[in-house]
C-alpha positions in Angstrom: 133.0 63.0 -4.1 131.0 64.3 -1.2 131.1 67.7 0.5 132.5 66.2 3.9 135.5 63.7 2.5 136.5 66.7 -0.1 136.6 68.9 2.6 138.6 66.8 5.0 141.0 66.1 2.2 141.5 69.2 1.2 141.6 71.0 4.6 144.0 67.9 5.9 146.7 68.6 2.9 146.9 72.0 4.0 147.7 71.2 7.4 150.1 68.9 6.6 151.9 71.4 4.8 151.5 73.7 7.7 153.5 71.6 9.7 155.9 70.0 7.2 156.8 74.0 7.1 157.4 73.9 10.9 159.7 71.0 10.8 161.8 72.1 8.2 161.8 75.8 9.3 162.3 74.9 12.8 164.3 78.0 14.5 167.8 77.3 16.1 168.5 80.7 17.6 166.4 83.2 19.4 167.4 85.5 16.2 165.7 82.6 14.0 163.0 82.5 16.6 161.7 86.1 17.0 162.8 87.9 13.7 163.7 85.0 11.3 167.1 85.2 11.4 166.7 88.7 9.7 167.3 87.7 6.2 163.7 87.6 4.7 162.7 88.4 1.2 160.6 91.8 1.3 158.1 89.9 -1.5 158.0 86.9 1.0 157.7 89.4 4.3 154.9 91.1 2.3 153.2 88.2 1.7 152.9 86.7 4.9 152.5 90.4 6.9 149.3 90.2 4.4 148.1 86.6 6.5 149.3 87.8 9.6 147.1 90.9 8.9 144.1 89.3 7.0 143.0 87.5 9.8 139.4 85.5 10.7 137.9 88.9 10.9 139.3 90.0 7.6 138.5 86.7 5.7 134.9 85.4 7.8 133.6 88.5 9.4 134.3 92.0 7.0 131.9 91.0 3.9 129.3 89.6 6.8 129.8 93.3 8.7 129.7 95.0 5.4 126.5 92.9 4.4 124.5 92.9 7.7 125.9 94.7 10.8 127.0 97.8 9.0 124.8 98.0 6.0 126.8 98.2 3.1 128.6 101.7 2.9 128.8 101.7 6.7 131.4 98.9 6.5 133.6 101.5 4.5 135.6 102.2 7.8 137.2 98.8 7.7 138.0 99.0 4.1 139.6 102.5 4.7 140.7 102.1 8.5 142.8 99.0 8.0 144.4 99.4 4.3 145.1 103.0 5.5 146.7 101.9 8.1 149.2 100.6 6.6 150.2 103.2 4.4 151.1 105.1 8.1 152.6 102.2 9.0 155.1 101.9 6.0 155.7 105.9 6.0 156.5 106.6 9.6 157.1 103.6 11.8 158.8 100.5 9.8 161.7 102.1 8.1 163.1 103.6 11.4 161.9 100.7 13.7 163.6 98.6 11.5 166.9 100.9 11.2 167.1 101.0 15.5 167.1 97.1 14.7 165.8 94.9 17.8 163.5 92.4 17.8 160.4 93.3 20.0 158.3 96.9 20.0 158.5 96.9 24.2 162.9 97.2 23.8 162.5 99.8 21.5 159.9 101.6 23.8 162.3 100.5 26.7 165.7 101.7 25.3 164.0 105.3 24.1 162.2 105.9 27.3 165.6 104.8 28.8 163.2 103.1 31.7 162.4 99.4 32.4 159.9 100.7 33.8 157.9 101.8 30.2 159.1 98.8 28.6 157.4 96.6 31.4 154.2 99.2 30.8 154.9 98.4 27.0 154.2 94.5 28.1 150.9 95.1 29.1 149.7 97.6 26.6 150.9 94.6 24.3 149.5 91.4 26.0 146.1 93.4 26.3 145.5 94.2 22.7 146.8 91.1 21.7 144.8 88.8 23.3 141.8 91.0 22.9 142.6 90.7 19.0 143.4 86.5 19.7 139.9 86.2 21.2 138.2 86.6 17.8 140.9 84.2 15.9 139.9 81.7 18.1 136.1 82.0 17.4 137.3 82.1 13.4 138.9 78.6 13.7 135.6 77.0 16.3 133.0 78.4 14.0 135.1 77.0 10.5 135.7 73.2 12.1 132.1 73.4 13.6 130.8 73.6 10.0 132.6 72.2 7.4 134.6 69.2 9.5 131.1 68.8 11.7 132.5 69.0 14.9 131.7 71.4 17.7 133.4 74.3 18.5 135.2 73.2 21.7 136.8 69.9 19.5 137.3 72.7 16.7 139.5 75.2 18.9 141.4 71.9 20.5 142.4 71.2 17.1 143.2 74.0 15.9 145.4 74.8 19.2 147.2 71.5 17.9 148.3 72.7 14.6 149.6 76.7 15.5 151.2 74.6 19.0 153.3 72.6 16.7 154.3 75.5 13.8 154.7 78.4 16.0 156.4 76.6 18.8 158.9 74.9 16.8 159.4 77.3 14.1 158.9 80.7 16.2 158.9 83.7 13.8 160.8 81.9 10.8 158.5 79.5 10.8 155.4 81.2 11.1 157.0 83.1 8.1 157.2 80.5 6.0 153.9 78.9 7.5 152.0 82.4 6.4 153.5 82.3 3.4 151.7 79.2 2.3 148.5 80.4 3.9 148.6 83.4 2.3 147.9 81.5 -0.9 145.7 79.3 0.3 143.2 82.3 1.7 143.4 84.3 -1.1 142.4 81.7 -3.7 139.4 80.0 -1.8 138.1 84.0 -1.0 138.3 84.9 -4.8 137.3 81.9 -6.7 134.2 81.4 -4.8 133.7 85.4 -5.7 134.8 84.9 -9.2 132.2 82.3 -9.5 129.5 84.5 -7.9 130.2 87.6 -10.0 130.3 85.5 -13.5 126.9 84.1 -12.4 124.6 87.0 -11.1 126.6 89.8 -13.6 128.2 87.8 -16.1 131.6 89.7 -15.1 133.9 87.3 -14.0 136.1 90.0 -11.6 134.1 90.6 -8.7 135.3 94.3 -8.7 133.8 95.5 -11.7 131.0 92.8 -11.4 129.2 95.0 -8.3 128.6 98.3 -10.3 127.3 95.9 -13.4 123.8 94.7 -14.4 122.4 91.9 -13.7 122.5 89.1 -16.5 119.2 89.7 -18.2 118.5 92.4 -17.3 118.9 96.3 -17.4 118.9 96.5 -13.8 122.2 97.5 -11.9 123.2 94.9 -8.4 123.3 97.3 -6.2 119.8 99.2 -7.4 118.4 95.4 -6.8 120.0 95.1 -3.9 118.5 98.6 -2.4 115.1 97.5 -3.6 115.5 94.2 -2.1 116.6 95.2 1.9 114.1 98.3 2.2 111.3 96.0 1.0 111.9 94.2 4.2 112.1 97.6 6.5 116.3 97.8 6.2 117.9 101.2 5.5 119.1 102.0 1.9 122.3 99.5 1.4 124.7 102.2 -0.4 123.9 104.8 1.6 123.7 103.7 5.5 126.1 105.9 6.8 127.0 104.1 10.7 125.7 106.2 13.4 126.8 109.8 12.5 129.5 111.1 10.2 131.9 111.8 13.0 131.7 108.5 14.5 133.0 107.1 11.1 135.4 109.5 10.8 136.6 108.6 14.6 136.1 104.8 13.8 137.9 105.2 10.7 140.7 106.9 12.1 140.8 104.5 15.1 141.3 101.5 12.7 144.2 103.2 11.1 146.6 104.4 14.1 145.4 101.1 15.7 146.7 99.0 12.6 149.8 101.0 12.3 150.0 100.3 16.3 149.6 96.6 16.5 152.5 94.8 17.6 152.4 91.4 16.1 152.3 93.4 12.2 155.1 95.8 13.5 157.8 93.0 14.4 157.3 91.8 10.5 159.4 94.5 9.6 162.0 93.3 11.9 162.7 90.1 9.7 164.1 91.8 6.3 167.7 92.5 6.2 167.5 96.2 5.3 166.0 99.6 6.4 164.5 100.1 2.7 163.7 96.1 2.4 161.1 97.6 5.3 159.3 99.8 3.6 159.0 97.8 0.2 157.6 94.8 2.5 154.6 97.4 3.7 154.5 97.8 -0.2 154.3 94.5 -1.5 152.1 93.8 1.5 149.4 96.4 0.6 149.1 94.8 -3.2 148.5 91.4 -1.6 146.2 92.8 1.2 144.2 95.1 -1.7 143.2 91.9 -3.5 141.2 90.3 -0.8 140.4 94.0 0.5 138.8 95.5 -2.7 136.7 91.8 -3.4 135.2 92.4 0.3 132.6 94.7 -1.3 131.5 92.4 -3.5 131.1 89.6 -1.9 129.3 91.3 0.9 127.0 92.8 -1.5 126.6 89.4 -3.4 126.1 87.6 -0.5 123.4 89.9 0.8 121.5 89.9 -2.8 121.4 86.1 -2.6 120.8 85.0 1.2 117.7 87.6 1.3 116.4 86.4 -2.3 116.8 83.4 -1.1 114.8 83.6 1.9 111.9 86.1 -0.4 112.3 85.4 -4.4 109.6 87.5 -5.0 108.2 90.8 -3.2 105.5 89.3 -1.0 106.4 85.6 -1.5 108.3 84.0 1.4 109.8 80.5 1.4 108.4 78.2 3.5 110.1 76.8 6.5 109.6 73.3 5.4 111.3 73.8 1.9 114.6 75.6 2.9 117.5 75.0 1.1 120.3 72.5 2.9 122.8 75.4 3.2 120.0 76.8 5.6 119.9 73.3 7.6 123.8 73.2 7.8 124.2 76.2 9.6 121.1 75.9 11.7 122.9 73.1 13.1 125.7 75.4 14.0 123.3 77.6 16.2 124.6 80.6 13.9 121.4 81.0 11.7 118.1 80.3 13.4 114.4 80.7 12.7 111.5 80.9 14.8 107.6 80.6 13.6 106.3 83.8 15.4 102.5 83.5 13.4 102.4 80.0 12.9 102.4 80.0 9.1 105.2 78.1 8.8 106.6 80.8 6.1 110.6 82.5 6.9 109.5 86.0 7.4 112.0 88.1 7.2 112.3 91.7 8.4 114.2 95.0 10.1 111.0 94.8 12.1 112.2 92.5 15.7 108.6 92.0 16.2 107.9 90.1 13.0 111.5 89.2 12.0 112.0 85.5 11.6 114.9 84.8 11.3 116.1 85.5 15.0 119.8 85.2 14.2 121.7 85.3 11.1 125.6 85.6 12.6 127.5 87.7 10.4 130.4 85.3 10.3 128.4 82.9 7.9 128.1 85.1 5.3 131.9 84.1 3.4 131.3 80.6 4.6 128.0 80.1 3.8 128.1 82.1 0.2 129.2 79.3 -2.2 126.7 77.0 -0.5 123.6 79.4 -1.3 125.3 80.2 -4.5 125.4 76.5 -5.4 129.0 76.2 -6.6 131.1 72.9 -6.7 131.8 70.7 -3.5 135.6 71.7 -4.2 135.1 75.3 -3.9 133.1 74.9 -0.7 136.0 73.1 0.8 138.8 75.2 -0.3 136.7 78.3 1.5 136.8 76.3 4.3 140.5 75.7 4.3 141.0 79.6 3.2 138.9 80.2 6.6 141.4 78.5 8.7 144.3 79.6 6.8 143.3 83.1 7.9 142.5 82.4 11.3 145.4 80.3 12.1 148.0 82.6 10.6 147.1 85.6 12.2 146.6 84.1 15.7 150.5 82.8 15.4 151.7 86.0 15.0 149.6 87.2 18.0 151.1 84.5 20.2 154.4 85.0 19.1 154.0 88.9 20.0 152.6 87.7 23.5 155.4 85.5 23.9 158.0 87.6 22.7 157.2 90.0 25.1 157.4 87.5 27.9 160.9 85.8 27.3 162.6 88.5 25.7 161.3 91.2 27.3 160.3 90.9 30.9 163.0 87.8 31.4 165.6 88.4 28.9 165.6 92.3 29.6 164.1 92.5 33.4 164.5 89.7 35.2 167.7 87.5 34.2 169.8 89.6 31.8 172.2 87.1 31.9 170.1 84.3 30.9 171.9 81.7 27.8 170.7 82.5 24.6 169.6 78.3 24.6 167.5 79.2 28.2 165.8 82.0 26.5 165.2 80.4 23.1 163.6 77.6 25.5 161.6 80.0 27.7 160.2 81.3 24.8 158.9 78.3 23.3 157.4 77.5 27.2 155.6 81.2 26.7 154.7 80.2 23.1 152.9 76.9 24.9 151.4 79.0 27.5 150.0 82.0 25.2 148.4 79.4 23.3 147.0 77.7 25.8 145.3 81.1 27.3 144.3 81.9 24.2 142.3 78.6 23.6 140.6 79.5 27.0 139.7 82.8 25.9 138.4 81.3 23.2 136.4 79.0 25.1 134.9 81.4 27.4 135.2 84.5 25.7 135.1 87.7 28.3 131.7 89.8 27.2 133.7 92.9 26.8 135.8 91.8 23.9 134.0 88.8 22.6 132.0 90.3 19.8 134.5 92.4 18.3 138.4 92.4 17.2 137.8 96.5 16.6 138.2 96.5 20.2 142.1 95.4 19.8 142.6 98.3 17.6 141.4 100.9 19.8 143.6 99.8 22.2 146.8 99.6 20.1 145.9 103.3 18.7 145.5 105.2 22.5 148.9 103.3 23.8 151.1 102.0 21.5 150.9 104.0 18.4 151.3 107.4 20.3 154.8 105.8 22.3 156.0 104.7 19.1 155.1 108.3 17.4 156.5 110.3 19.6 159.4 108.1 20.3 160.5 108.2 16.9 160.1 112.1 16.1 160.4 114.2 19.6 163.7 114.1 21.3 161.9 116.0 23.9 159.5 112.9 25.5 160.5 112.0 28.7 160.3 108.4 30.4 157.6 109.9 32.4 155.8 111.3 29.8 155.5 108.1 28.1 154.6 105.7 31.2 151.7 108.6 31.4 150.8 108.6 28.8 150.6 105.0 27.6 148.7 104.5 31.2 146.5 107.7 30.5 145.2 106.5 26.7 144.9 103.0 27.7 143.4 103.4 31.0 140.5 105.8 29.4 139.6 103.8 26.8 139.2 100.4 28.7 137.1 102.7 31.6 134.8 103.9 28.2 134.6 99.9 27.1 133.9 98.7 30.6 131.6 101.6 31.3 129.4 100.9 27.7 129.8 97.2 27.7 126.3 96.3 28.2 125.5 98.9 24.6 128.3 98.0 22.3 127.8 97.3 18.4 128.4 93.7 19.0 128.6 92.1 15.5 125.9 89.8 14.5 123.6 92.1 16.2 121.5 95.3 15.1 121.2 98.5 17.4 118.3 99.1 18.2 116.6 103.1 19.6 118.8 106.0 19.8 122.4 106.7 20.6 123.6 106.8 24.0 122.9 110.0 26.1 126.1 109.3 27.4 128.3 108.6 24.6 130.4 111.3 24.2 130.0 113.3 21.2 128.2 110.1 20.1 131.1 108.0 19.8 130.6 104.4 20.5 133.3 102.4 22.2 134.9 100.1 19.1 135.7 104.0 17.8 137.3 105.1 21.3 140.9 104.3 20.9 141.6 107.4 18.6 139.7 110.4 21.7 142.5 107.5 23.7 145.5 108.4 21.6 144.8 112.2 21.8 144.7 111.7 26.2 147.7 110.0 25.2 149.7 112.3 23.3 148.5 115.0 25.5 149.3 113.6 28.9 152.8 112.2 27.6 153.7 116.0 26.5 152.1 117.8 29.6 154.3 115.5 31.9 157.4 115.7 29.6 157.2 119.7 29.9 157.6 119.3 34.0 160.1 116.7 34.1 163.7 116.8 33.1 164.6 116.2 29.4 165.7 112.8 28.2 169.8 112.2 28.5 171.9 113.4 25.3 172.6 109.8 24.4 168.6 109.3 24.1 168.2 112.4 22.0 170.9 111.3 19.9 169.4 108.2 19.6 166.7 109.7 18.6 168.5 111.1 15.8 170.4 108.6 14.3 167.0 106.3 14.1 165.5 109.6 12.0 168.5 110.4 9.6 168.0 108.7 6.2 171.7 108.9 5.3 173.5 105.3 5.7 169.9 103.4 6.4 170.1 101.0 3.2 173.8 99.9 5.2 172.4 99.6 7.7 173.8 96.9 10.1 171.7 93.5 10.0 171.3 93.1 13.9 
């Protein structure tokens, strides 16, 4: 069977299931609608917070960052920043967000900050992180149709719209659940077979793990030696060792990943759907065993994918393919726009190069490298499909649980908690599904015309989570002493200087897909670039939220004790199912 009908076959069975899902996990209640009814399985909960988390970027973009953009160990902070961000997130936020029991992060921030006022400023931290994060789902799910079902991008997002519009507005949270729970399988089998397959072939080890630190079949000759000796033939820096920009912009980028991660709202209200306080913290569990087996096959893929596109392109040191000859993977995703080549000497040869002056191949978009692998690999028609379905999987799943995040914080908590308290539990379960229609349509717009700010990167949405929400939630949890002030300040303060920073350095940003090119920024500070800003954002915001809460007059007694019950372990696993 050819490429194109497998692919549509295979990819059309999974959204069928999709929305067979939907229809049968259609919510009745606005407790089914934004938590799941509260009854969910901490295996299940683990396995779909592991698709809501592993999202286009995770599944299309981190091997092509780790493999291009970053150069190999550079990528590291993704690997570290995100996994580690959930071990923060299971130690000190999802047991006792779970154990106050509500069902959005803004009425938690509102109730502790005892101020509509912070929850409203809660909204917007929200809505801005998450639909800087939904920009780059959207460009997941054009770039997957506009290969593999050979449509363009525009038709691509319309579909794709289609299918979350009728899971995630029918269903809300219990049925994305369920939803994710199916895509979670789907993504992780067509990301590991494919790197299964490679592995066996270039190392003869069939796990991709141990196959990057083996030989080469044949030979004596370790992959990643090869791989060194391949990229700084052609003028790139040593793979293993390309450390990105200095060591304390990893260190800051790192650390901005992983109070950004733990500060994302649409991963956080996960831990809202399992019935208990401890079923919280075993989700984050379960969920880092099915994250680490995508996570730790990353490396090898990106360093697989790397060794093959670039021997590809030079088989031998000195010998370039010619223009004329290349393979069809190459003419598939020229047609894309995403890889293109231009004849700079007229010799009709695909010269490529760290050099911009002689370099080739004028664009090689990192998100091609997971897509594109089994293609240059030569593996089966059916594993090339099911990596296309894995690819939508991934971006679909994750942009439901952004919209339902967005939407939440519409219905439930600027109408339901600010404007019309009083509002039927049937009107708000229907004004959320109208917010659910209308986040997705936004989103598709965003995706369409993509602001230049946050287009290249979903890093951005991290350092925005970590320098307003993860500090409110932080000190919400463990200092009676924050004041409503002090939080409103402070949220304000982090945010506000980190969007300044990514407006201010738009124009010089690592956009991915791109190489930087001269030296750093006389006016970065301490040689920070902005995708690592969020965490110098979460220190203005921890210090302005204490400064103000010194001159202003403690919380009331009922906050502080608040404050404590949420903290004291003793009672949690009774803890009442709200």
């Amino acid at each position: 069977m050819d490429l194109q009908t497998l692919t549509y076959i295979v990819v059309g069975a999974t959204f069928t299931l999709y929305i067979g899902i939907a229809i049968w996990a259609r919510a009745g209640s606005t407790k089914d609608f934004y938590v799941a009814g509260g009854g969910i399985h901490p295996v299940q909960n683990g396995m779909a917070t592991a698709a809501d988390w592993m999202s286009a970027a995770s599944f299309i973009s981190m091997a092509g960052l780790i493999a291009l953009s970053y150069g190999g160990y550079g990528g590291s902070v993704f690997l570290m920043g995100w996994t580690g961000g959930y071990v923060i997130l299971a130690m000190l936020l999802a047991p006792y967000l779970r154990k106050y029991g509500k069902f959005t992060v803004p009425e938690f921030i509102g109730d502790r900050f005892y101020s509509n006022s912070a929850r409203a400023v809660a909204v917007i931290c929200l809505i801005i992180c998450s639909v800087t994060y939904v920009i780059g789902q959207m460009k997941g799910v054009g770039v997957a149709f506009s290969r593999f079902l050979e449509v363009d991008y525009d038709t691509g997002l319309y579909v794709g719209m289609t299918i979350v519009f009728f899971y995630a507005v029918l269903g809300g949270m219990k049925g994305i659940t369920y939803t994710q729970i199916a895509q979670y399988c789907v993504l992780i089998l067509a990301y590991t077979i494919p790197a299964m397959f490679i592995s066996l072939q270039l190392t003869g080890n069939p796990l991709p793990q141990l196959g990057l630190g083996s030989t080469l079949v044949g030979t004596d000759v370790y992959l990643l030696d090869r791989l060194d000796q391949v990229v700084m033939e052609l003028g790139f820096k040593e793979y293993t060792t390309n450390v990105r920009l200095s060591g304390l912009n990893m260190f800051a980028y790192t650390l901005s990943l992983m109070i950004g991660t733990a500060g994302l709202p649409h991963v956080i209200i996960r831990f809202f759907t399992v019935p208990k306080v401890k079923d919280a913290r075993s989700s984050a569990g379960w969920a880092l065993v099915f994250i680490a087996i995508l996570y730790t096959t990353a490396p090898a893929v990106a360093g697989m994918a790397r060794l093959n596109f670039m021997q590809t392109i030079e088989p031998e040191p000195g010998q370039y393919l010619a223009y004329e000859e290349r393979p069809q993977w190459f003419k598939n995703w020229e047609t894309t726009g995403l890889l293109q080549y231009e004849d700079k000497n007229g010799d009709g040869l695909i010269q490529y190069s760290a050099d911009p002056e002689t370099n080739e191949m004028v664009k090689v978009d990192n998100d091609i490298m997971v897509l594109a692998n089994p293609e240059i690999a030569k593996l089966p028609n059916w594993v090339i499909a099911l990596v296309a379905a894995g690819g939508l999987a991934a971006a679909l799943s994750t942009a439901a649980g952004l919209l339902l995040a967005i939407s939440s914080a519409i219905s439930h908590d600027l109408l339901k908690g600010m404007i019309a308290p009083n509002i039927s539990e049937k009107a708000e379960l229907n004004a959320s599904r109208i917010a659910m229609a209308v986040a997705i349509a936004g989103a598709g717009y965003l995706g369409l015309n993509p602001p230049g700010f946050a287009a290249g990167t979903v890093a951005l949405a991290f350092g925005l989570a970590a320098s307003s929400i993860f500090p409110a939630l932080m000190m919400g949890i463990f200092s009676k002493g924050i004041t409503k002030e002090g939080a409103i300040a402070g949220m304000v303060g982090g945010i506000g200087v980190t969007l300044l920073y990514v407006f201010q350095h738009k124009g010089i940003m690592f956009i991915p897909g791109t190489a930087f090119l001269g030296d750093m920024p006389a006016n970065w500070f301490m040689g920070i670039e902005p995708n690592a800003f969020g965490v110098v954002g979460a220190i203005v915001n921890f210090g302005v939220a204490i400064g103000v809460s010194k001159m202003t007059a403690e919380p009331p007694q009922e906050v502080q004790e608040l404050v404590e019950s949420i903290r004291i372990p003793a009672g949690a696993e009774a803890a009442v199912d709200h």
